[in-house]
C-alpha positions as CSV (number, residue, x, y, z in Angstrom):
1,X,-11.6,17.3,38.2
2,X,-14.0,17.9,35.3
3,X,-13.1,18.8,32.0
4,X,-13.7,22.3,31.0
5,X,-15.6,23.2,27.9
6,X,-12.4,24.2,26.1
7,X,-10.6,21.1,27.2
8,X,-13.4,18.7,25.5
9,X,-13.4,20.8,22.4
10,X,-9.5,20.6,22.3
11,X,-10.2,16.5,22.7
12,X,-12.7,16.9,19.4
13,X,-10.6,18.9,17.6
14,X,-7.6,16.4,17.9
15,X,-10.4,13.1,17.5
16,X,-11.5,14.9,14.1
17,X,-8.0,16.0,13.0
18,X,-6.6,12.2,13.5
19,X,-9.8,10.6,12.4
20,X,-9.4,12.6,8.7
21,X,-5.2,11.6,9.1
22,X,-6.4,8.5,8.8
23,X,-8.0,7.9,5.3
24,X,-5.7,10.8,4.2
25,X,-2.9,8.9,4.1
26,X,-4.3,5.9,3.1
27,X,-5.3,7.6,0.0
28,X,-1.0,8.8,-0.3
29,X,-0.8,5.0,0.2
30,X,0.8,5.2,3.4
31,X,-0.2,2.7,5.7
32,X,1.0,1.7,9.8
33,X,-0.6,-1.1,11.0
34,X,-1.1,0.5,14.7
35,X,-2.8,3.0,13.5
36,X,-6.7,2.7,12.8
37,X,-9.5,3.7,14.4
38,X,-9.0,1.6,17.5
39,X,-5.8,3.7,18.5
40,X,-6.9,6.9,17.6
41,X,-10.2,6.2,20.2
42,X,-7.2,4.4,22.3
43,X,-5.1,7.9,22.4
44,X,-8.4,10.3,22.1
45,X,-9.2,8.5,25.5
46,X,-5.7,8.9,26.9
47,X,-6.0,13.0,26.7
48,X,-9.3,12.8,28.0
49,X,-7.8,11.1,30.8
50,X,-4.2,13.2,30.8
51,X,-5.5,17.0,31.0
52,X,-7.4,16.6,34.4
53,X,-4.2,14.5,36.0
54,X,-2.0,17.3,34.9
55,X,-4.1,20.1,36.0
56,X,-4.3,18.0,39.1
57,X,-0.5,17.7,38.9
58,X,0.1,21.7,38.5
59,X,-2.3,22.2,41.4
60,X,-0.6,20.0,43.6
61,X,2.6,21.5,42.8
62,X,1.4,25.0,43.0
63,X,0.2,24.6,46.5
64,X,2.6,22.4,48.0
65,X,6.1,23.7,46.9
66,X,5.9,26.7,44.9
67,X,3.4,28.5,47.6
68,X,4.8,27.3,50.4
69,X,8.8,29.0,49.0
70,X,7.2,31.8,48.5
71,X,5.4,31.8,52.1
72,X,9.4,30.8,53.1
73,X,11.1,33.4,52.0
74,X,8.1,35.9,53.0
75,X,8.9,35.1,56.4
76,X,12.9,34.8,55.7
77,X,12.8,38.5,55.2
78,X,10.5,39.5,57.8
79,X,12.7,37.5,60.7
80,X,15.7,39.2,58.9
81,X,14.1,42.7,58.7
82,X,13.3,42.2,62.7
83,X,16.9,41.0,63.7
84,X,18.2,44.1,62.1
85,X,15.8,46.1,63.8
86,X,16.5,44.0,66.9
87,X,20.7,45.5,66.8
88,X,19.8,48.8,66.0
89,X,17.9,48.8,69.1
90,X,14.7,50.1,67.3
């Protein structure tokens, strides 16, 4: 699954937003030692690779269960509807 232009820019957006964190509150003099420019391309990567497994994910689960209890209780009511019919003697 390809990443859609909204996706990417939501990638950039966060990329720019932690990249300018980053100096920001150095400047504050606030400092973590796991996070520099390695993690932030680390994590950047990360969503890149998240967003496509979780639209994969919601597919997967839209098709498999959430389709096939609606196609269930579609046909639930239909063999109910048809047994009723069935006693009246319709």
């Amino acid at each position: 699954m390809n990443l859609t232009n909204k996706q990417k820019d939501f990638i950039k957006l966060l990329s720019g937003f932690l990249s300018a964190l980053l100096p920001f509150l150095a400047i504050m003099g606030i400092s973590f030692e796991w996070f520099n420019e390695d993690s932030i391309n680390a994590f950047i990567f990360l969503v890149g690779a998240l967003i496509p497994f979780l639209g994969s994910l919601y597919a997967t689960w839209m098709n498999t269960f959430y389709r096939g209890e609606i196609a269930f209780k579609h046909a639930e009511k239909k063999r109910i509807k048809q047994e009723e019919n069935t006693k009246v003697g319709l």
